[in-house]
VMD Tcl script that draws the C-alpha trace (Angstrom):
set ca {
  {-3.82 7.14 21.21}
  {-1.48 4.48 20.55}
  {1.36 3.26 22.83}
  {4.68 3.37 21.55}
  {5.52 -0.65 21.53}
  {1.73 -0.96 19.44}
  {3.21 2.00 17.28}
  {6.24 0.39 16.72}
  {4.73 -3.13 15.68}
  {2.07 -1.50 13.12}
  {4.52 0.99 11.42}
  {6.97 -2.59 11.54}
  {3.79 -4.57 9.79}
  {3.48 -1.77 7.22}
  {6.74 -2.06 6.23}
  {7.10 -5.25 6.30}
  {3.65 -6.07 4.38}
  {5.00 -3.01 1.60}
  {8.77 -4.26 0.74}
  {7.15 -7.89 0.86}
  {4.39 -6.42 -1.98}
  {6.93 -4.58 -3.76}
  {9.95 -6.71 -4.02}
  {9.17 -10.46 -4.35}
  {10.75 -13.07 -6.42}
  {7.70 -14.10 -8.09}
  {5.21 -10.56 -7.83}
  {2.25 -10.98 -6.99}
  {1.16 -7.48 -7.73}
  {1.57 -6.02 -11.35}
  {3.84 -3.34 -12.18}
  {1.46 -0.71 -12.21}
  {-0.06 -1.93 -9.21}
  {3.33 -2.03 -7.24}
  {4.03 1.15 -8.51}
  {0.74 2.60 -7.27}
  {1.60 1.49 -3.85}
  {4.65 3.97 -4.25}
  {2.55 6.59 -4.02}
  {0.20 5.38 -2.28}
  {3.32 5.05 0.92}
  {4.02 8.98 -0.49}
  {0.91 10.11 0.30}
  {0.45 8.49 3.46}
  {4.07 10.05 4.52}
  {2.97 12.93 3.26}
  {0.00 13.09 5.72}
  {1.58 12.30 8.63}
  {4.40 15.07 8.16}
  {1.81 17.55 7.23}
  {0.61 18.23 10.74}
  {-0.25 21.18 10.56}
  {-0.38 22.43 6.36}
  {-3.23 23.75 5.24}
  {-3.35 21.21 2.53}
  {-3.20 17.98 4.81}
  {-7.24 17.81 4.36}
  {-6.61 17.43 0.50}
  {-3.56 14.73 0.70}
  {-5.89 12.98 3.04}
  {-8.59 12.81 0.74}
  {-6.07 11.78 -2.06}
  {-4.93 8.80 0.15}
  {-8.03 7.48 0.67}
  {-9.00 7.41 -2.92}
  {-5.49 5.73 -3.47}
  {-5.96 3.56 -1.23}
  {-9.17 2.04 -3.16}
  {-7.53 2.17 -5.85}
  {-4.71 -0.25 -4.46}
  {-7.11 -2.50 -2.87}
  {-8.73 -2.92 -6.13}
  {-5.86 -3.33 -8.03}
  {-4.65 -5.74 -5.74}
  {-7.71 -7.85 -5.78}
  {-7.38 -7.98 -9.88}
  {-3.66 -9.01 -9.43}
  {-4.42 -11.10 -6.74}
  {-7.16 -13.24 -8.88}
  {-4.99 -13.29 -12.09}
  {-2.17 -14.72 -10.39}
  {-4.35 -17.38 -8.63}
  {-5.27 -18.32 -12.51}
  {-2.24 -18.37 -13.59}
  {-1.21 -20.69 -10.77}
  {-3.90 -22.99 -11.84}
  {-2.95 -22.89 -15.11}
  {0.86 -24.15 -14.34}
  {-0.83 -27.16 -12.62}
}
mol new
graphics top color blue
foreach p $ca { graphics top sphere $p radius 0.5 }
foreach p [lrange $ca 0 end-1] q [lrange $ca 1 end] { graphics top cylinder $p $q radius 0.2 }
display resetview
């Protein structure tokens, strides 16, 4: 398990990494993709404070496919801004 201060600094990272992805002057991530992230952090709430639901198993599952589904999107935005930055050069 996790000590408090290590606690502390990873939910502060995953904060931090989220409003940083979500709210930037110039976005890196499309709309859709930024939006995806929004549920994405739902679900991943939604896990934690289901401790004990008999449906944690299936928001867990649904996270994980999110989450591949962010990481991809992310990737695609990621590489179209990079070209787009080249292009302004």
């Amino acid at each position: 398990m996790a000590t408090g201060v290590a606690l502390n600094t990873c939910v502060f990272l995953f904060a931090f990494a989220s409003m940083f992805l979500l709210g930037g002057k110039r976005p890196l991530l499309a709309l859709s993709t930024r939006g995806l992230l929004v549920v994405l952090l739902g679900l991943g709430f939604t896990y934690v404070l289901a401790a004990d639901a008999w449906y944690r198993p299936y928001v867990g599952v649904a996270t994980l496919i999110a989450n591949v589904l962010f990481v991809a999107f992310a990737a695609i935005d990621f590489r179209n801004w990079q070209n787009r930055r080249a292009g302004e050069r």
